[in-house]
N, C-alpha and C positions, 0 to 999 in steps of 0.2 A: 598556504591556501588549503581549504579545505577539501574543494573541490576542482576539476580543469576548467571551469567555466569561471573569469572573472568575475563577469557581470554578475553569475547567480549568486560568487562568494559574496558580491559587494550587497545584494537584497539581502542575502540570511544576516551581513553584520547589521543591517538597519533593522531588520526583525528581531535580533538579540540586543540591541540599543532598545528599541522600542517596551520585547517584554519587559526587561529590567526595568523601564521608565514608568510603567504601570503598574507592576510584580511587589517593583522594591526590594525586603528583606522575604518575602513571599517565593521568591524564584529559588528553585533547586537547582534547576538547569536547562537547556535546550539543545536538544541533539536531531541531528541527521538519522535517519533508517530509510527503509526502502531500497529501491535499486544504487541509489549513492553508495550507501552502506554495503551491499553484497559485491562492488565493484563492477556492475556491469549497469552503469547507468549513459544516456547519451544524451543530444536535444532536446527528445520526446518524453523522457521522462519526467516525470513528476515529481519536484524536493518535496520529499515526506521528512515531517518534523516532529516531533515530539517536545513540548514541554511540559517541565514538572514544577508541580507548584507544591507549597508544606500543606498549605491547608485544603481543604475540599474546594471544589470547585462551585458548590455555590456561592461563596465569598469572596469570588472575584467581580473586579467593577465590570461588569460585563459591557455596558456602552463605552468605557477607553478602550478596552481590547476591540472592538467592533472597528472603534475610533481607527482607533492600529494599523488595521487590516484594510481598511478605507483606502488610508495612507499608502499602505503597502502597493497594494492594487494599482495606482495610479501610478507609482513609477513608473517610468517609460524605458521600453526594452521589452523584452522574451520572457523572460523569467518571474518578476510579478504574478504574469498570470497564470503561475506554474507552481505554488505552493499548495500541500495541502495534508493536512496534519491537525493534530490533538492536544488539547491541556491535558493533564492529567495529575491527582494528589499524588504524593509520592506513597501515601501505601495502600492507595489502592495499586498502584505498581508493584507493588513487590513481589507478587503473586498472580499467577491464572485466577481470572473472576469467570467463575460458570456461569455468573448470571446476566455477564456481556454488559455492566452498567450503564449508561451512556454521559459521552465524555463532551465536551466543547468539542467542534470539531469544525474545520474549515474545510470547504471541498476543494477540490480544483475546479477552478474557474469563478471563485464565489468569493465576496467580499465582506460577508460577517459570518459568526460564528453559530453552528446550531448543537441542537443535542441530538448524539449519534454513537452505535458501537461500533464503528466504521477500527479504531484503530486499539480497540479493545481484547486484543484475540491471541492466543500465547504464540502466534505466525511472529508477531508485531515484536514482543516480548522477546523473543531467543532472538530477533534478527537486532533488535538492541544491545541487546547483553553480549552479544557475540562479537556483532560489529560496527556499533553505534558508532557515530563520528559525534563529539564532544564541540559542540559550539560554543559552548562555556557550562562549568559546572564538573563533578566528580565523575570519574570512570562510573562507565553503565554496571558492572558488574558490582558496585556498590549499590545500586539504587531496586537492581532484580536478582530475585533466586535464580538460580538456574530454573529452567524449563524442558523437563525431560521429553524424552523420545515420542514416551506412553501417550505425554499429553498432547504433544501436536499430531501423533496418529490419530488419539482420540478426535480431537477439532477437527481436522480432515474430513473422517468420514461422515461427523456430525453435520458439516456445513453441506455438503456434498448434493442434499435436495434441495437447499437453497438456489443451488448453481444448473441444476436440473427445472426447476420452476424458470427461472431467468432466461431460461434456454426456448422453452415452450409458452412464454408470456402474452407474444404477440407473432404473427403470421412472417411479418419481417425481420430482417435484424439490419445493422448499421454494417460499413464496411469496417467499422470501430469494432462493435461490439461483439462480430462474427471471429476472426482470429484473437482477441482477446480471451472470448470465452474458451477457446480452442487451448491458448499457451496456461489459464489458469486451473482446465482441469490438469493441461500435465502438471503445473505444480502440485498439484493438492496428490497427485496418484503418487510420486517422487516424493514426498514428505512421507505417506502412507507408506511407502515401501522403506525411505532410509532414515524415517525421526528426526531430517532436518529441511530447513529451509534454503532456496536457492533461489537465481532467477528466473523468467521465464524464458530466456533464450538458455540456459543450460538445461532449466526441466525439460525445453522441445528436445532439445538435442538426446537428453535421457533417453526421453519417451521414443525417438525415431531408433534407437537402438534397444531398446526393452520390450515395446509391445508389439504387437502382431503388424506385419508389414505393410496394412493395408491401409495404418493410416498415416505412412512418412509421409506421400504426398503432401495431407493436408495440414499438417505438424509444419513441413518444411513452405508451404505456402502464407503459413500464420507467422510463423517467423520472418520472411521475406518482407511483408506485408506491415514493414514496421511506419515508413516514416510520413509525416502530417495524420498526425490521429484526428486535429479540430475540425478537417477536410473531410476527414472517410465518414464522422460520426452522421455528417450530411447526406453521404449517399449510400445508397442500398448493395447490401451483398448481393450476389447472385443466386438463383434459387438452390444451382448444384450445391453453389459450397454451403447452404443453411441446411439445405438435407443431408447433406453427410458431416454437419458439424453438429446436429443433433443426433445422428448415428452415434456420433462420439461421444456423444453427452449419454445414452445409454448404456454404451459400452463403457466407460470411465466410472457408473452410478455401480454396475454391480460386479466391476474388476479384482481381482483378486492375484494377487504375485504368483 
């Protein structure tokens, strides 16, 4: 098994049935990353996938892959609606792209494919090469370079006004979106500080012991705050916790070890 979830093993084998049935002699491989992959995945998690294909991605049939994912979607069960992941050539993998290309990309909860640099980012990359689960196809650490320290500090802090913008977008936030934003800057400050990638219940947990103590409360309330995401994304945080979670979004923008 790949994973402790039957059901979800038995969707990714009909998703690796399926690439292959489209791919052909074209498929490199299809691997698990994401929370699966760092070992701290549960329910609510999302199966993040990657597949690699030889050639570029515009040379795929892109309406059988659509097709695919049609298919996929409609299974019935939990899981279906919980895939969300990237084609990708195999060399444009091999490598950090600073230019973030953009890749096929399916989202969670979406049933065809768009172009996105959603899984394009050396985050994606070392948590592959590291700890990619093999759905079929060669060890990850044949398909990517390594991906040093330097360069996911770098990405960190690059992305970091992207996550500040997201913060200050609109007057509300979701009960989704509010602790989310919360556990992903501790990610990003946690990679910034030790050049690797982890989850986000070990970045909080970091974070509630590293930075300043005023924000365990709302670290340890973002972690609590984990289960029915499709629930919370419907209702409204409360004003305290979006003012002090863009408190945090300030304090995280210009933190320093």
């Amino acid at each position: 098994m790949w994973t402790r979830f039957r059901e979800l093993d038995e969707v990714l084998r009909q998703l690796v049935t399926g690439v292959r049935e489209v791919l052909g002699g074209n498929l490199v491989g299809v691997y698990l990353q994401g929370s699966f992959a760092v070992g701290d995945a549960d329910v609510w998690s999302d199966a993040d996938f990657i597949v690699v294909t030889r050639t570029p991605l515009e040379d795929l049939d892109r309406p059988a892959l659509d097709a695919l994912h049609h298919r996929l979607f409609a299974l019935p069960g939990h899981w279906p609606k919980h895939l969300e992941g990237s084609y990708i050539d195999r060399e444009l993998l091999r490598r950090s792209d600073s230019a973030r290309t953009k890749l096929l990309f399916l989202c969670h909860g979406s049933q065809e494919l768009a172009w996105d640099d959603h899984c394009n980012t050396g985050y994606v990359r070392w948590v592959l090469r590291e700890h990619g689960i093999a759905l079929t196809g060669p060890p990850t650490a044949e398909l990517v370079d390594p991906v040093t320290a330097d360069i996911l500090r770098e990405e960190g802090w690059a992305r970091l006004p992207e996550w500040v913008g997201w913060a200050f977008e609109s007057a509300e936030m979701s009960r989704w979106k509010q602790p989310f934003l919360v556990l992903t800057l501790c990610r990003i400050l946690h990679t910034i500080e030790t050049g690797t990638v982890v989850s986000k219940r070990v970045a909080g947990e970091w974070s509630m012991a590293t930075l300043e103590l005023e924000w365990g409360p709302l670290i340890q309330r973002a972690l609590d705050d984990r289960p029915n995401p499709k629930e919370r994304v419907r209702q409204r945080a409360s004003p305290a916790d979006v003012e002090q979670t863009r408190a945090f979004v300030r304090y995280a923008s210009s933190w320093r070890s």
